[in-house]
N, CA, C and O atoms as a DFTB+ gen file, in Angstrom:
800 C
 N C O
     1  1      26.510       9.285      86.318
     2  2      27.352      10.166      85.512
     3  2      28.107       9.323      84.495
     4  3      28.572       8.205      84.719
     5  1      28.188      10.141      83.102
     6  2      28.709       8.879      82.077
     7  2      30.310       8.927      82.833
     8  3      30.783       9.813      83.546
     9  1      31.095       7.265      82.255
    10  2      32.375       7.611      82.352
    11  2      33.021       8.187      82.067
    12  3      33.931       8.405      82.866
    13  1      33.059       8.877      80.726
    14  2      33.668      10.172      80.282
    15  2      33.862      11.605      80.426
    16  3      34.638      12.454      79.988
    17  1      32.204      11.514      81.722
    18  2      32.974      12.795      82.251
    19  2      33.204      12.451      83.297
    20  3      33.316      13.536      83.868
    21  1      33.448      11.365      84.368
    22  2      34.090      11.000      85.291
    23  2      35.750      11.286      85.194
    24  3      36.523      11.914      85.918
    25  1      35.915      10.545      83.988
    26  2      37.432      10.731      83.349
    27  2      37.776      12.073      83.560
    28  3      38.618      12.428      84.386
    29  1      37.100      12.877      82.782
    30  2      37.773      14.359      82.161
    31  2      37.615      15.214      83.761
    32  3      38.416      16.135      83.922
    33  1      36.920      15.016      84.570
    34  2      36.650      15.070      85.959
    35  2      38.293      14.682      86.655
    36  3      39.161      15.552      86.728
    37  1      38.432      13.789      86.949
    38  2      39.234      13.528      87.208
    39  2      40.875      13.921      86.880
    40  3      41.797      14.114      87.672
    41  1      40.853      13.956      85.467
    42  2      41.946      14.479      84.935
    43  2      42.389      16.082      85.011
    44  3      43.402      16.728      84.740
    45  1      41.219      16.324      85.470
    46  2      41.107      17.921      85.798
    47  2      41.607      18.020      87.146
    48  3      42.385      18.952      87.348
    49  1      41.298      17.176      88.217
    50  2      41.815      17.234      89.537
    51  2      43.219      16.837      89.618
    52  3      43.948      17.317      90.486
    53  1      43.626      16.011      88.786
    54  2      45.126      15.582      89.001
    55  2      45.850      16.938      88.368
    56  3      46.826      17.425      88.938
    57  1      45.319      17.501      87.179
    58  2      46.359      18.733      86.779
    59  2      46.264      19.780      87.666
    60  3      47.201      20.578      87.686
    61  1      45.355      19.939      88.383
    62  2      45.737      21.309      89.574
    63  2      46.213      20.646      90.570
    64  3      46.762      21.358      91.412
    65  1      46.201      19.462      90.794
    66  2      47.027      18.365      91.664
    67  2      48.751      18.825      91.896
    68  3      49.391      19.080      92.916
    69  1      49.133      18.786      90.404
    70  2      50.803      18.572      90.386
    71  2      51.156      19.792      89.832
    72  3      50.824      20.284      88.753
    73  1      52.073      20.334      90.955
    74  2      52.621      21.545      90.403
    75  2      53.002      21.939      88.485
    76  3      53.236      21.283      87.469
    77  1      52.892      23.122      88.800
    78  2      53.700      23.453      87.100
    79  2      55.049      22.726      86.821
    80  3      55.572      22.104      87.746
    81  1      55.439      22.756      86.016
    82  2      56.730      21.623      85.169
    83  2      57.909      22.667      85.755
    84  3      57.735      23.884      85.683
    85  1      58.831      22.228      86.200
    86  2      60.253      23.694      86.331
    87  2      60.510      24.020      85.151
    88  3      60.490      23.373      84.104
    89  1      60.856      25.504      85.478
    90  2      61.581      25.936      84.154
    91  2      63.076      26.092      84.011
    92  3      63.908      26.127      84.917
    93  1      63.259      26.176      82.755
    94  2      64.854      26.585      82.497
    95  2      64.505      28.150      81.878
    96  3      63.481      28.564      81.335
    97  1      65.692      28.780      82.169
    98  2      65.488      29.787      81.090
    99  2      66.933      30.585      80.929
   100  3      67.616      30.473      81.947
   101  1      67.457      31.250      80.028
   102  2      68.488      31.897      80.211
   103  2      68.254      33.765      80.266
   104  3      67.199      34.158      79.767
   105  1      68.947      34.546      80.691
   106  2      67.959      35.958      80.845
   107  2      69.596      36.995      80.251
   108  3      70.685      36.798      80.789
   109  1      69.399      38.027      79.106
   110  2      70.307      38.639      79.067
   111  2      70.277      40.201      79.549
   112  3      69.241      40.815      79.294
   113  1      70.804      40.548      79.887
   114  2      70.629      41.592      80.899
   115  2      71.671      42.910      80.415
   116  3      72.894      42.868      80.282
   117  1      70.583      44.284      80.167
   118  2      71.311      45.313      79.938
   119  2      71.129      46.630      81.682
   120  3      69.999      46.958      82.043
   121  1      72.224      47.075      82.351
   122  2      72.302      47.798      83.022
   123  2      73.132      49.049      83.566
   124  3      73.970      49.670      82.911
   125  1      72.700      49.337      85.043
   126  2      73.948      50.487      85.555
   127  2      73.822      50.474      87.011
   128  3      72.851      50.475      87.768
   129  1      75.231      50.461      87.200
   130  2      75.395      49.844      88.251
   131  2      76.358      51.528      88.861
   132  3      76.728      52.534      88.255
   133  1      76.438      51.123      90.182
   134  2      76.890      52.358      91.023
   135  2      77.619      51.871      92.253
   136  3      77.633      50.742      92.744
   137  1      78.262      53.052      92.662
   138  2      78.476      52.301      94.398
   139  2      80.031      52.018      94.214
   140  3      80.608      51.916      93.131
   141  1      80.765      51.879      95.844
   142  2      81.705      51.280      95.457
   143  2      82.990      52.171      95.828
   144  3      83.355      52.991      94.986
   145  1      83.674      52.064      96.998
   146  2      85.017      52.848      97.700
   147  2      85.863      52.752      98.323
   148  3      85.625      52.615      99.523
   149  1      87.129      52.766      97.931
   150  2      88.592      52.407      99.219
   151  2      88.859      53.633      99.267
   152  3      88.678      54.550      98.466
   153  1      89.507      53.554     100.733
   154  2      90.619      54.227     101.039
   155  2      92.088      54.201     100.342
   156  3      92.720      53.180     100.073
   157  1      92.391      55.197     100.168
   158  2      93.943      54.905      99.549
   159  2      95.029      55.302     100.442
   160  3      94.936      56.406     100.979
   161  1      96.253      54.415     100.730
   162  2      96.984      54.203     101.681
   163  2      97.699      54.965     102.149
   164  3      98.728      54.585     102.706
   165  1      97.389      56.163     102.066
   166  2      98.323      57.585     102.074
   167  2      97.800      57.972     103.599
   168  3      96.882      57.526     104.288
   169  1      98.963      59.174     103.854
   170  2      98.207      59.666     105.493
   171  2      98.938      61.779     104.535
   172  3      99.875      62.418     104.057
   173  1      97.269      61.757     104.981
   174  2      96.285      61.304     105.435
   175  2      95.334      60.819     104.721
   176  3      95.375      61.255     103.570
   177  1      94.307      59.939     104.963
   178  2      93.483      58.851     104.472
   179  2      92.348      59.484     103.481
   180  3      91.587      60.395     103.804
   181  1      92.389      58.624     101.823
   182  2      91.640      59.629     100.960
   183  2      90.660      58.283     100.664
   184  3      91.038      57.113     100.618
   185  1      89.361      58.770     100.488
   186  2      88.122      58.456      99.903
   187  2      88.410      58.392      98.671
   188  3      88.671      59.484      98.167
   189  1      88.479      57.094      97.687
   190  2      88.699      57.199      95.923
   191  2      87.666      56.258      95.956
   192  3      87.741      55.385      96.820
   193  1      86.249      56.262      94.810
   194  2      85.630      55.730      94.302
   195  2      85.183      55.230      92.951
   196  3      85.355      56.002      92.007
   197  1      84.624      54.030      92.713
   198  2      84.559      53.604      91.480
   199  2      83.484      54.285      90.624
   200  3      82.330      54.172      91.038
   201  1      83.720      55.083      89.318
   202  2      82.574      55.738      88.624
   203  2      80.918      55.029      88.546
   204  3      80.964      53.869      88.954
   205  1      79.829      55.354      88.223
   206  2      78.865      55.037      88.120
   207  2      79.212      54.950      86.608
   208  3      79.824      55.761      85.913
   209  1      78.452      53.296      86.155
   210  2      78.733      53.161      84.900
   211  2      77.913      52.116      84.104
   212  3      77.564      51.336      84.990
   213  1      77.399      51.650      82.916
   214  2      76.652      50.832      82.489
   215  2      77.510      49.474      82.750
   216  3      78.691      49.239      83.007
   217  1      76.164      48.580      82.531
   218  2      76.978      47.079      83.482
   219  2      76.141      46.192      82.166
   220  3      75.244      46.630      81.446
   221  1      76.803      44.755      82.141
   222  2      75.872      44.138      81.187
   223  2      75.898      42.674      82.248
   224  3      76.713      42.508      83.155
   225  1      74.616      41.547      81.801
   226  2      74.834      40.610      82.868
   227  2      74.511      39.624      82.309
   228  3      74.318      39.786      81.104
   229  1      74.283      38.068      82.904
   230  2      73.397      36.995      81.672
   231  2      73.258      35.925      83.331
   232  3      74.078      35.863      84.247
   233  1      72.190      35.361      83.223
   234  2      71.351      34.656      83.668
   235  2      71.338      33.636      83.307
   236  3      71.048      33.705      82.112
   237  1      71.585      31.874      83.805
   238  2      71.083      30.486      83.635
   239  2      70.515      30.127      84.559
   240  3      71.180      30.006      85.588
   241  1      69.124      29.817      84.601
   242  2      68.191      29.657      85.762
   243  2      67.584      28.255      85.290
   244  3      67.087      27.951      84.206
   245  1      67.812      27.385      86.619
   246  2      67.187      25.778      86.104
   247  2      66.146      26.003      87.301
   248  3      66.132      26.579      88.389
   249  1      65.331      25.278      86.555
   250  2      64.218      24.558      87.218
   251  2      63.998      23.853      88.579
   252  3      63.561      22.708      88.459
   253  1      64.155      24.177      89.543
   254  2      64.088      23.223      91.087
   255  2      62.579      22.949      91.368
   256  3      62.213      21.777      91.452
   257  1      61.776      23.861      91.502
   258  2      60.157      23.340      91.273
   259  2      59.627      24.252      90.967
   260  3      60.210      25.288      90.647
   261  1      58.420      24.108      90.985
   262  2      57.123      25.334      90.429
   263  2      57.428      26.638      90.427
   264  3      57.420      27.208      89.336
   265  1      57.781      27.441      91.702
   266  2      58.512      28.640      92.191
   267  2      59.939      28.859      92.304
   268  3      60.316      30.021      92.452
   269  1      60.743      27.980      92.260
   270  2      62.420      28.149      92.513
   271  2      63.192      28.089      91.561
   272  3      62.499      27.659      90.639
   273  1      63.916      28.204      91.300
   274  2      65.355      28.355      90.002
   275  2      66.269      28.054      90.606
   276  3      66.007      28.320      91.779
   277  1      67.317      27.604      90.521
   278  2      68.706      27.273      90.682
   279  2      69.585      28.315      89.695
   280  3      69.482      27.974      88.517
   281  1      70.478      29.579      89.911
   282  2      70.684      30.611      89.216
   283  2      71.862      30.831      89.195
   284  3      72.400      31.241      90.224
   285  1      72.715      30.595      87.849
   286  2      74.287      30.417      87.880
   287  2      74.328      32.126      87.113
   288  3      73.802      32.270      86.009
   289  1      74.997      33.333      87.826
   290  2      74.797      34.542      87.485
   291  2      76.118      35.101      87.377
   292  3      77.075      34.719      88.050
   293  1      76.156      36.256      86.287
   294  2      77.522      36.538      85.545
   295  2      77.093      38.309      85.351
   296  3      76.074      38.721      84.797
   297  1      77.961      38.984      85.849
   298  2      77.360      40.710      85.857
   299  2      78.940      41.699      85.539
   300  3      79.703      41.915      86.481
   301  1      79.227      42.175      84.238
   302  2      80.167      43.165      84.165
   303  2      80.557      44.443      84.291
   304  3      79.629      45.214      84.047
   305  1      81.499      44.936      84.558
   306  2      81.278      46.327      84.677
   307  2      82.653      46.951      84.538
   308  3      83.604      46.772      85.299
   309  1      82.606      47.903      83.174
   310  2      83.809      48.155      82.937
   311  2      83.699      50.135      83.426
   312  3      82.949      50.912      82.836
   313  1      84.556      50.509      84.491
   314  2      84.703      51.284      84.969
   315  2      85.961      52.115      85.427
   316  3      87.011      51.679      84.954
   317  1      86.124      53.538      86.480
   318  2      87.283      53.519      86.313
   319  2      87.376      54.237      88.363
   320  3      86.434      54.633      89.050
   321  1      88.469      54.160      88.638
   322  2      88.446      54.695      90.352
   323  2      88.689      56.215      90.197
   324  3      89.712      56.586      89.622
   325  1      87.723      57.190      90.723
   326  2      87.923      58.534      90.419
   327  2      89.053      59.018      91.055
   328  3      89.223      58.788      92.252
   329  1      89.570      59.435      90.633
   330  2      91.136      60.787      90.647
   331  2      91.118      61.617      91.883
   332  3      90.288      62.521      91.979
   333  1      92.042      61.359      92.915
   334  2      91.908      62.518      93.534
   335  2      93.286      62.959      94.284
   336  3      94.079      62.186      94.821
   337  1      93.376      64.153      94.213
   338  2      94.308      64.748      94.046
   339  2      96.051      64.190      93.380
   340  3      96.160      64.739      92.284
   341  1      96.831      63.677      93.557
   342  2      97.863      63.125      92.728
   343  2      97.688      61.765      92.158
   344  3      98.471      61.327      91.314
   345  1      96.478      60.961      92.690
   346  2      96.370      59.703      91.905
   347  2      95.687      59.557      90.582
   348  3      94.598      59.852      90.088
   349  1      96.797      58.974      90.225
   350  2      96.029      59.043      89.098
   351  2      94.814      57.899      88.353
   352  3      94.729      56.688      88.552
   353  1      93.980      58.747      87.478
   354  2      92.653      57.637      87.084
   355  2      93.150      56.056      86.840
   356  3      94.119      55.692      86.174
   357  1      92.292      55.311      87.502
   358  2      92.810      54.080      87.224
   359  2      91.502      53.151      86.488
   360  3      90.475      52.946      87.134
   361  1      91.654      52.676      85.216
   362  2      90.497      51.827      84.827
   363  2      90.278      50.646      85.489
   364  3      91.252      50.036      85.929
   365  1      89.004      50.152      85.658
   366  2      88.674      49.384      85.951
   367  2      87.704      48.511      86.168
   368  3      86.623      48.759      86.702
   369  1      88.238      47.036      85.578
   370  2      86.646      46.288      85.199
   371  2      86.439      45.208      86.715
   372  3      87.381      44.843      87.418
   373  1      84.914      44.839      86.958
   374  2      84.811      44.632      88.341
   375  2      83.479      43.610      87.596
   376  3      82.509      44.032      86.967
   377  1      83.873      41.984      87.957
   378  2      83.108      41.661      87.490
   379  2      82.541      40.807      88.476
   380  3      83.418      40.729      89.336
   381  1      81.266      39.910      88.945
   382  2      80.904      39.107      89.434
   383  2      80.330      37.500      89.099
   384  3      79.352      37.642      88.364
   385  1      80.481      36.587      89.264
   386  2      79.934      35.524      89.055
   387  2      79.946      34.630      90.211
   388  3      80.857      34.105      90.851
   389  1      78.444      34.605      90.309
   390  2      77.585      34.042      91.638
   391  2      76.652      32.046      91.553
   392  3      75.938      31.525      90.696
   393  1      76.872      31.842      92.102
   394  2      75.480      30.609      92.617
   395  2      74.544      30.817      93.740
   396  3      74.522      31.053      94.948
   397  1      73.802      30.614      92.748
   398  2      72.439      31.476      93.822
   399  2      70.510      30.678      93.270
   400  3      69.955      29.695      92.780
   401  1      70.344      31.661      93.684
   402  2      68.576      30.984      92.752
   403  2      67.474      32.210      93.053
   404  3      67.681      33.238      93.698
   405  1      66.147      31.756      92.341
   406  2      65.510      32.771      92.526
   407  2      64.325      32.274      93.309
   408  3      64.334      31.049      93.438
   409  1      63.212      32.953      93.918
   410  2      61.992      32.283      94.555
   411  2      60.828      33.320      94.139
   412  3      60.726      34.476      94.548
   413  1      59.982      32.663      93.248
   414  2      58.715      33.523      92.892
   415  2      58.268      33.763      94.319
   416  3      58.624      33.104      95.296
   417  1      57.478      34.748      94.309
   418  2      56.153      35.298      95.576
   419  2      54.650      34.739      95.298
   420  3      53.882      34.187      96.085
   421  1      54.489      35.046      93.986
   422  2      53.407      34.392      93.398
   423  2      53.264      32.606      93.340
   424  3      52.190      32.006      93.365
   425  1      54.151      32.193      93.287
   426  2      54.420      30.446      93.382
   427  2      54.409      29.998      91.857
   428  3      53.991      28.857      91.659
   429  1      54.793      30.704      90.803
   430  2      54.945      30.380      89.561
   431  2      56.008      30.887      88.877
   432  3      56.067      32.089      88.615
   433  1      56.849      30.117      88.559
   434  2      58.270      30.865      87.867
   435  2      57.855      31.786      86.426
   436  3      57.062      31.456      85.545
   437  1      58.362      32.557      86.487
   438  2      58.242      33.215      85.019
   439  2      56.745      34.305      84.883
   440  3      56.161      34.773      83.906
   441  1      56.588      34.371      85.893
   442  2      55.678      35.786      86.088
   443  2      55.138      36.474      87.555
   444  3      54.474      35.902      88.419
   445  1      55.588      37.754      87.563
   446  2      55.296      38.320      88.661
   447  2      56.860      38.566      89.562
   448  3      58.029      38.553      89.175
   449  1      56.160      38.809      91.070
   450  2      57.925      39.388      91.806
   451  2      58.148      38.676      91.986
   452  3      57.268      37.892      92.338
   453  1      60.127      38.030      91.906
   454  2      60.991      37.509      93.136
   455  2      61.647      37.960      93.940
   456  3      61.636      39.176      94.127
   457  1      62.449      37.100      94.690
   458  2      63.645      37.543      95.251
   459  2      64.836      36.462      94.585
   460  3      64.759      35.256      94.348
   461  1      65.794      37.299      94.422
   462  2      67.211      36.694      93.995
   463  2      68.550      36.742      94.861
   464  3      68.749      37.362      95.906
   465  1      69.334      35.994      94.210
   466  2      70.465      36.067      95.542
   467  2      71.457      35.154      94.979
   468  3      71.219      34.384      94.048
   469  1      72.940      35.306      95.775
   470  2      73.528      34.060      95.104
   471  2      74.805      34.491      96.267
   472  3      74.858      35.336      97.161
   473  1      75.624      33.612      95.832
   474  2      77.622      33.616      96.179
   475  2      78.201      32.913      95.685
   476  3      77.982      31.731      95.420
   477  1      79.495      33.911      95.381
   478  2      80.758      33.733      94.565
   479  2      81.566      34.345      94.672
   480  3      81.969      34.655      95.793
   481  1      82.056      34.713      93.720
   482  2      83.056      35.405      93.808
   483  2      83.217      37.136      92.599
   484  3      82.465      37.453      91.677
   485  1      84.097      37.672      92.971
   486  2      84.471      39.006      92.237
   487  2      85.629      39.721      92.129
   488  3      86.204      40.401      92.979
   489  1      85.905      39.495      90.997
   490  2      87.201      40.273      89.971
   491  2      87.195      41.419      90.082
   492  3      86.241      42.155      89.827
   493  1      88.480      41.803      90.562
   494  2      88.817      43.549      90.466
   495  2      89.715      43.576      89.481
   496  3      90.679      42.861      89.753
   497  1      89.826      44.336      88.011
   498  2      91.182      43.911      87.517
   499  2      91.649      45.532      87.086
   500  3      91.145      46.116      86.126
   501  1      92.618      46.086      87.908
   502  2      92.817      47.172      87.103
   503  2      93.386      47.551      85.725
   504  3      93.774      46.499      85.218
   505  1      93.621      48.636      84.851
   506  2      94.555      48.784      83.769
   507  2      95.136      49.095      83.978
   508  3      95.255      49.888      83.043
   509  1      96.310      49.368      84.878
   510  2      97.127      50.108      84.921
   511  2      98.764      48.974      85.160
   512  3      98.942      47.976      85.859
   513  1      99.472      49.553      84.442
   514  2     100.684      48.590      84.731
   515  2     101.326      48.870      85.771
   516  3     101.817      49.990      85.911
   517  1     101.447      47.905      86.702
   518  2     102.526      47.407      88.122
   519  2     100.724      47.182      89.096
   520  3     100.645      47.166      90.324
   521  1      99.786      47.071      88.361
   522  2      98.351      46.643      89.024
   523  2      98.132      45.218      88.973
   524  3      97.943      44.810      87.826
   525  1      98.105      44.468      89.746
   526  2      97.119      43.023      89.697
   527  2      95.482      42.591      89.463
   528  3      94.695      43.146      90.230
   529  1      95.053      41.879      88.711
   530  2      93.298      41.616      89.341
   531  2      93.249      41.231      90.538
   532  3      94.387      40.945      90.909
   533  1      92.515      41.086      91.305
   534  2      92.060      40.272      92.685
   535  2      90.673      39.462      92.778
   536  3      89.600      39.880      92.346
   537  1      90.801      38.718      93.163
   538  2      89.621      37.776      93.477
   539  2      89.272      37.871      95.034
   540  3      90.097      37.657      95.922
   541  1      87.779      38.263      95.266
   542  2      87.108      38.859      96.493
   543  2      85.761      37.558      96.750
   544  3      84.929      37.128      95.951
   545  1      85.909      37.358      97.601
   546  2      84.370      36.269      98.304
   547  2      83.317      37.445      97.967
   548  3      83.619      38.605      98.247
   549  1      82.215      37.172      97.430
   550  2      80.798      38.098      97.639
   551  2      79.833      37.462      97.500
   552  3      79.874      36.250      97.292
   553  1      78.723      38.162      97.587
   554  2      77.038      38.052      97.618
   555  2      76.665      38.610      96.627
   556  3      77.358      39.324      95.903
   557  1      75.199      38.265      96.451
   558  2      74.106      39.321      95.808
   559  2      72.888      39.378      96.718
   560  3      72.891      38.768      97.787
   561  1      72.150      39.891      96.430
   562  2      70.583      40.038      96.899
   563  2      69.809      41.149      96.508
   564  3      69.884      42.315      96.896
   565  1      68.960      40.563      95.584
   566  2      68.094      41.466      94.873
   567  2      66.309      41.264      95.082
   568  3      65.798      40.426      95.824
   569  1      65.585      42.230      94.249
   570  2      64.139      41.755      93.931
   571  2      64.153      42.149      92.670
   572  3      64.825      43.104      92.279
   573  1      63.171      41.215      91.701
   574  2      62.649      41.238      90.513
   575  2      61.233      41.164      89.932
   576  3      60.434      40.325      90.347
   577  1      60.934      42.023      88.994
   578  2      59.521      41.426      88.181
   579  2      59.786      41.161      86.752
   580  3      60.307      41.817      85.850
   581  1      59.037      39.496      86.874
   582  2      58.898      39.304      85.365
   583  2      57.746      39.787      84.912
   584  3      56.933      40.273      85.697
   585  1      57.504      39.716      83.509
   586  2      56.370      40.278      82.729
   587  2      56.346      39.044      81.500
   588  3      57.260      39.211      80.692
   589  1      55.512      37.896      81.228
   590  2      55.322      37.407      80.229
   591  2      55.292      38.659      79.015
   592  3      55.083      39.846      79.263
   593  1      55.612      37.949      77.356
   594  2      55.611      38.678      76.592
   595  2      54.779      37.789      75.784
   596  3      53.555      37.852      75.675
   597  1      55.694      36.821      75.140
   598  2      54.929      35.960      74.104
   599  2      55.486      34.590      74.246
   600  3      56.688      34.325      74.226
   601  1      54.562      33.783      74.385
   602  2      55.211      32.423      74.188
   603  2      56.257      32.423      75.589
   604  3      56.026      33.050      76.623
   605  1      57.425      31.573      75.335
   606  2      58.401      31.592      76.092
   607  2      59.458      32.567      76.283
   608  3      60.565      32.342      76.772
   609  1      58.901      33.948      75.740
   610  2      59.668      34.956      75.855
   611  2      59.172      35.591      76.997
   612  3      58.019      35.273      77.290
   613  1      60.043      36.861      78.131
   614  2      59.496      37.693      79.074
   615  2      60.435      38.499      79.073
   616  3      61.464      38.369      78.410
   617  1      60.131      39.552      79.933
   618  2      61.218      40.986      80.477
   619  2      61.225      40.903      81.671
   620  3      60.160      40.844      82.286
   621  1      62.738      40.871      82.463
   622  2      63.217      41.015      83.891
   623  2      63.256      41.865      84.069
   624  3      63.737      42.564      83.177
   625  1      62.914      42.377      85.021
   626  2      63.611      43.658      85.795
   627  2      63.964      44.133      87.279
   628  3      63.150      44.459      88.144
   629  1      65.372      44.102      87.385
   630  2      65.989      43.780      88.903
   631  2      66.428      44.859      89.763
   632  3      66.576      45.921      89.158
   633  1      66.589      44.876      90.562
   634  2      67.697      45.648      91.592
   635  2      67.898      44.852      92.336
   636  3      67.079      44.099      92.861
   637  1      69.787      44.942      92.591
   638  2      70.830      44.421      93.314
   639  2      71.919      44.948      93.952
   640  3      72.656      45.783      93.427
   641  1      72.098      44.397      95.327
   642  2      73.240      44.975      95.831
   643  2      73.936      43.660      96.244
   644  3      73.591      42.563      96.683
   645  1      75.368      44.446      95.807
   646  2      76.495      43.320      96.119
   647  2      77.258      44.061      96.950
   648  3      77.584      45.243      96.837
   649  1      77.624      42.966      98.128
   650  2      79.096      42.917      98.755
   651  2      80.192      42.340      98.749
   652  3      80.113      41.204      99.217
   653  1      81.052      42.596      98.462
   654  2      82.387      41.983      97.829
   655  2      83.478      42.417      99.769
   656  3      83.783      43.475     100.320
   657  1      83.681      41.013     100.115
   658  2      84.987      41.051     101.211
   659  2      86.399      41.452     100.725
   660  3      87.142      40.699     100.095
   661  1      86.678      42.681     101.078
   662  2      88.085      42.700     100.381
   663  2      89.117      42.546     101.705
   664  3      90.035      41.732     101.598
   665  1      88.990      43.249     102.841
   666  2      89.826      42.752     104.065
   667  2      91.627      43.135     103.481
   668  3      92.426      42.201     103.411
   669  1      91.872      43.954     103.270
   670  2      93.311      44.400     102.470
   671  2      93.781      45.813     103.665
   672  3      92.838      46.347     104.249
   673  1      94.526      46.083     103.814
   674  2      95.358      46.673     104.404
   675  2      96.577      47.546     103.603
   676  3      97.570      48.080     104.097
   677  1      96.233      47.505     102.495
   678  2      96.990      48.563     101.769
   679  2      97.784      47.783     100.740
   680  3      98.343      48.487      99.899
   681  1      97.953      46.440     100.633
   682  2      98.548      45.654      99.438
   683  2      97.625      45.295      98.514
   684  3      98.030      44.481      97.683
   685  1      96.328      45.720      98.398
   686  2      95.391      45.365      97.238
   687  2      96.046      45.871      95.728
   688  3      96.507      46.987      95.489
   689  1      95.953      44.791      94.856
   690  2      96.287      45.479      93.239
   691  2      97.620      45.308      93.074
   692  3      98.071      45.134      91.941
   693  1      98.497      45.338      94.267
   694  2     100.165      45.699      94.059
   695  2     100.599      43.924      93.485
   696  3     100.026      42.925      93.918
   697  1     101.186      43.918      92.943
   698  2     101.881      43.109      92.718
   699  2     103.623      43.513      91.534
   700  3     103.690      44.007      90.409
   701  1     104.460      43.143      92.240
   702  2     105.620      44.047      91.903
   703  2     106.298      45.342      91.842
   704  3     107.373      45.617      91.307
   705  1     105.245      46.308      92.670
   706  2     104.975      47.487      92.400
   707  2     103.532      48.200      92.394
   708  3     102.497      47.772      91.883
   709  1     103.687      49.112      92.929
   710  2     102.576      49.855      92.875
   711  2     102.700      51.196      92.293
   712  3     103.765      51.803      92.178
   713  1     101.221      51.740      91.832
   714  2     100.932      53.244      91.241
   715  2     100.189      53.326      91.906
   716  3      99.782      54.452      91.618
   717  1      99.024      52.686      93.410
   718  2      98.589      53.319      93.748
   719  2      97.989      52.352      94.700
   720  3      97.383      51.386      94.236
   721  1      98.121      52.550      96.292
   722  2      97.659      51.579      97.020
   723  2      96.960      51.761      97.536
   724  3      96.701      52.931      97.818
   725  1      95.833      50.217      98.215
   726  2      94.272      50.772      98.182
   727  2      93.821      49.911      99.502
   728  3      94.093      48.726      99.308
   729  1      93.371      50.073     100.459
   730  2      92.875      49.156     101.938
   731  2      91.461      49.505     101.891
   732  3      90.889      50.538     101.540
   733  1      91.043      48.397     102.326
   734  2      89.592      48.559     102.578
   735  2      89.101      47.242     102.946
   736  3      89.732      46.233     102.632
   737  1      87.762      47.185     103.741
   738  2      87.482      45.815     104.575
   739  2      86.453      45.311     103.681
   740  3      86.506      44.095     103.497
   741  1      85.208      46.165     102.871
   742  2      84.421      45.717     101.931
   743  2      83.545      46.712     101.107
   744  3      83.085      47.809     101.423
   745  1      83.471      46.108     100.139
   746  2      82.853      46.730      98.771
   747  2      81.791      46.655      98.531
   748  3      81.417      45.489      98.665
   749  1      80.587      47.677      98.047
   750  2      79.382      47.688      97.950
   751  2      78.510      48.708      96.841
   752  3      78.449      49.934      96.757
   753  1      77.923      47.692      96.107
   754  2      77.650      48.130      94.784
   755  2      76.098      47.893      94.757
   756  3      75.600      46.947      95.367
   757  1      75.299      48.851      93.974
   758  2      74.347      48.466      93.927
   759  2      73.925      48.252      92.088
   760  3      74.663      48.759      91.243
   761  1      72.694      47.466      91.693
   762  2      72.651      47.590      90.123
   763  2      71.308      47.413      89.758
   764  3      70.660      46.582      90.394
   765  1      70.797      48.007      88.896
   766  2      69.937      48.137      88.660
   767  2      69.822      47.214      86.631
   768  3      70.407      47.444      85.573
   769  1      68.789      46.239      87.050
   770  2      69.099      45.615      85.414
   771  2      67.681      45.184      84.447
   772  3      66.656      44.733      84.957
   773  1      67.789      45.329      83.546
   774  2      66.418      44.846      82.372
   775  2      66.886      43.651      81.669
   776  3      67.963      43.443      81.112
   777  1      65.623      42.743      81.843
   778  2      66.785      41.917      81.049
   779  2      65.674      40.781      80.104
   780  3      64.614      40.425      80.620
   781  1      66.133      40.236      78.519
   782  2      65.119      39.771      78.135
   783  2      65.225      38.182      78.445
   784  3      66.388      37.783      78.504
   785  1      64.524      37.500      78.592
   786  2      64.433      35.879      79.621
   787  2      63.978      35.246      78.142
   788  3      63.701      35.913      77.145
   789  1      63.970      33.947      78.241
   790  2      63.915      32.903      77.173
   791  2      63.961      31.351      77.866
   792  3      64.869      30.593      78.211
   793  1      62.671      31.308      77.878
   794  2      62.733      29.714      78.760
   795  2      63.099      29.204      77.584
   796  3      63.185      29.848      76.538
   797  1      63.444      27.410      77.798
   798  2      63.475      26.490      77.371
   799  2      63.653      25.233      78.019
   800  3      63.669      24.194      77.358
């Protein structure tokens, strides 16, 4: 056999040899997210929940190997706690930012299903004056499909549910005062997101 195709032989076995290169990519994300209820501290004990509402999110996903990402994740949601009977509407934005990563199924980043996931933390911040923000321990855990488009462009598309530890006893939000007090042990949201990806 000449050496040259010994060579090109060879060079062919080493590239299915070594995994694909990791990727980076950043992913921006349009959604709507749902879910989400305390008790309010009154007797007797009322069910108030957070509206169903559009969410926006953004994605930095590094490269760990062929199939994995390392996934620093950021998800907003400006919403409000529904009204019930003398309380009044309270706005409110509820945001998350997680460390987490993703794991193809297929064994190739950037096309086909994953699973996603992360922990961090999550902002409750109400509008209302004599209200505080709060900072809550949480999760994510989702599944996704990418779809190559062109080049280093693709489309995400996720569902996620988060749990946020709130563990409060009726002083959540108050700080100096309250308009409206809220207990509850934990929070649970689910979201649904599209989102356009951009390796580099």
């Amino acid at each position: 056999m000449h050496i040259s195709t010994l060579a090109a032989a060879a060079l062919m076995a080493l590239a299915t040899a070594v995994p694909a290169a990791a990727q980076n990519a950043i992913t921006f994300y349009g959604g709507w997210r749902g879910g989400g209820s305390f008790e309010q501290d009154t007797s007797p004990y009322q069910s108030i929940s957070l509206k169903s509402s559009a969410s926006g999110a953004i994605a930095l996903d590094f490269g760990l190997d062929a199939m994995r990402q390392v996934q620093i994740f950021g998800s907003y949601q400006s919403t409000e706690l529904e009204a019930t009977g003398s309380t009044p509407v309270v706005p409110m934005d509820v945001s998350y930012l997680h460390l987490g990563g993703t794991n193809f199924f297929e064994g190739a980043v950037g096309r086909g299903a994953y699973v996603v996931g992360g922990l961090g933390v999550t902002r409750l911040a109400p509008g209302l004056s004599g209200l505080s923000a709060e900072y809550r321990p949480s999760m994510n855990l989702g599944l996704g499909y990418q779809w190559p488009i062109s080049g280093a462009l693709s489309l995400r598309a996720e569902l996620r549910g988060y749990f946020t530890l709130i563990n409060s006893s009726g002083s959540l939000f108050c700080s100096g005062g309250c308009v409206v007090q809220i207990k509850g042990d934990g929070l649970t949201q689910v979201e649904g997101l599209l989102g356009l990806n951009l390796a580099f």
